[in-house]
N, C-alpha and C positions, 0 to 999 in steps of 0.2 A: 675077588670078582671073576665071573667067567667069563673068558675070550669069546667075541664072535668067531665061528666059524667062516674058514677063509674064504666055504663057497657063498656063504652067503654074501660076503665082502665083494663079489665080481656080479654076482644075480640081484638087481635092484630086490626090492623090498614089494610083496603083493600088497597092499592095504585091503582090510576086511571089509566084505560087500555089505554095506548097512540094508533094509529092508524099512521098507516105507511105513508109516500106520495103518494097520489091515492089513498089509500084506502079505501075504504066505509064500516060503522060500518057494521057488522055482516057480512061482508065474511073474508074466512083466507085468509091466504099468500099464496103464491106457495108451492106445495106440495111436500114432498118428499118421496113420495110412489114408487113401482114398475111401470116403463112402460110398461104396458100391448100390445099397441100394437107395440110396438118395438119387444119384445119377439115374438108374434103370426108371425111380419115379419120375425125374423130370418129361427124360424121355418120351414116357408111356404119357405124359399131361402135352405136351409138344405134338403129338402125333393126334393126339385126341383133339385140341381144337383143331388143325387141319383138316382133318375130316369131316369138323362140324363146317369151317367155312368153307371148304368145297362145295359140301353138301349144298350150301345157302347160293354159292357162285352158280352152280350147276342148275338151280329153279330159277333164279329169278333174271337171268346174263345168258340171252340165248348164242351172241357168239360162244361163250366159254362150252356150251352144253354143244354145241352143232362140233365144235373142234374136238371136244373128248368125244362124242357120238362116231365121227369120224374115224378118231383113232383104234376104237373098238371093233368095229366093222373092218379095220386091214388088220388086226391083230388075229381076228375070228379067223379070216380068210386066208389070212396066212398060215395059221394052226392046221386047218382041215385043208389048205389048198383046194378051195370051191370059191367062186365067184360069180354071183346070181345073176342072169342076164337080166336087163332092164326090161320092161314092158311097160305097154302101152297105158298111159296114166287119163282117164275121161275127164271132163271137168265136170263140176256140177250145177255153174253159173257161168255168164259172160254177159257182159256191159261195155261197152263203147262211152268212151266223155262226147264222141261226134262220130257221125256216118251221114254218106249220101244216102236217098233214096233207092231200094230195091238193093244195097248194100250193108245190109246190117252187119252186127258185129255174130251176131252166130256163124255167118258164112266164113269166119277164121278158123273157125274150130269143126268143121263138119264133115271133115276129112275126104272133101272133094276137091279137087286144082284146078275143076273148073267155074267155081264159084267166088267170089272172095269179097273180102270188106275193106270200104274206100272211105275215108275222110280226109275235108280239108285241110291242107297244108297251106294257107295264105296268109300271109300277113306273120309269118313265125307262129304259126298254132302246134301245138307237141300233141296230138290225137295219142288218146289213152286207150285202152283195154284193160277190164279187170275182170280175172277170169278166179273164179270157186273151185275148189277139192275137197273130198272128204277128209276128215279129221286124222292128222298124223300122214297127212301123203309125203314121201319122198321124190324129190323129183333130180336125177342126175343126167337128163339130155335131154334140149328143145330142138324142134325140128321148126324149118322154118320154108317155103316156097313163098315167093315175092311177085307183087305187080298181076296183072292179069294176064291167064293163061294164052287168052286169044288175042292179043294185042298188048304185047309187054310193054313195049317203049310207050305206049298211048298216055298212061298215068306216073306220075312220078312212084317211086321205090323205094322201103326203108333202108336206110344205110346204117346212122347207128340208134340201136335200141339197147335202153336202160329196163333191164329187171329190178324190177323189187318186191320179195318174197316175205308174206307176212311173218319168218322169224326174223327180221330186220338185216338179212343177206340181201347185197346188192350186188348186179355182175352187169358188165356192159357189154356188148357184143359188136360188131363191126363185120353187116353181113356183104358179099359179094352182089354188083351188080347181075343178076345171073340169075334165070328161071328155072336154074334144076333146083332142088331140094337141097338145103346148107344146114348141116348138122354140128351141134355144140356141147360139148360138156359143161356140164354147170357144177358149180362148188358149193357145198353148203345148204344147200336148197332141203332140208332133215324136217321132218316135222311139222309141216305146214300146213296152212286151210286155205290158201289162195296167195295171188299175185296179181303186180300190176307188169304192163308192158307198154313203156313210151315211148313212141318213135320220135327220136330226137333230133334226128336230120336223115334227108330224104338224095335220094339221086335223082336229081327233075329230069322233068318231060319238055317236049318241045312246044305244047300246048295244056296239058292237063293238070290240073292245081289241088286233085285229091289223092292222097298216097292209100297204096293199095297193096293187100296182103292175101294172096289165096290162100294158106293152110298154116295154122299151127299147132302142133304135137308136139306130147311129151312123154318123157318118158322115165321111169323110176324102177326101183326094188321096193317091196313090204315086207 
């Protein structure tokens, strides 16, 4: 019988690579790596209903639309470095819920300070305004002159007034006893066809029991 050889005697022993049914030398077996494009499909299905419920957030959820509206308009602005001054916004309706006599509610809006429109404040009465825009108005500052020009103290004063803008944006304001002009940024205000404006409390008079508002303007980009 013939000896092992002694190197074989120190170098373990290789055993012969069997090969599987089908198999042909030199490829592997099935792998068991990542599925790459499994993943890449989830992905792409992932991104795609996103997009649909944006889409659906963005029609029917006017905050959601007024906040990306928003952020579009400072991204634009910040690209080109331009930023549209505001201008003067007309209205195209105005209604009072109450006015005195020779006090209508147009004289709010007529852009004269020495006119203006008075209603009762007794008994806890919130006197309305609802004022019209054409379709798709932007409005981002209201201007506001208060009481009458020619005898301020004589009538009581809006102090705070509640907006609400028909894409269901509300802002409150809290104006200055004070006959100059009080100017305000508004938020949100994208898209609109009107507003209301409630005078929620007044700074009274020492006789007078109708609150009184000579001018309001506004003012937007399109």
């Amino acid at each position: 019988m013939a000896s092992t050889p002694w190197w074989r005697r120190i170098f373990p022993q290789r055993k012969a690579k069997v090969l599987a049914a089908g198999e042909r030398p030199g490829k592997r077996g099935p792998s068991s790596g990542i599925n790459v494009g499994a993943i890449v499909r989830l992905v792409r299905n992932v991104v795609l209903v996103l997009i649909v419920v944006g889409a659906i957030a963005y029609g029917v959820f006017p905050p959601f639309r007024n906040a990306i509206d928003d952020r579009v308009n400072t991204a634009v602005q910040t690209v080109t470095g331009t930023v549209s001054r505001p201008t003067l916004v007309h209205t195209t309706s105005v209604q009072a819920s109450a006015s005195i006599a020779g006090h209508g509610a147009a004289a709010a809006v007529d852009a004269f300070s020495n006119t203006y429109w008075a209603a009762p404040v007794s008994q806890g009465a919130h006197p309305v305004l609802t004022l019209g825009f054409a379709s798709g108005t932007n409005i981002s500052v209201v201007l506001f002159i208060s009481g009458d020009a020619a005898n301020f103290a004589a009538e009581p004063r809006p102090k705070e007034v509640q907006l609400t803008f028909s894409n269901g944006t509300k802002q409150t304001l809290t104006l200055a006893d004070s006959a100059k002009p009080q100017q305000f940024d508004i938020d949100g205000a994208t898209g609109i066809t009107g507003l209301t404006v409630e005078i929620a409390s007044v700074y009274p008079a020492a006789s007078g029991k109708a609150v009184s508002l000579s001018d309001l303007e506004f003012f937007g980009n399109h």
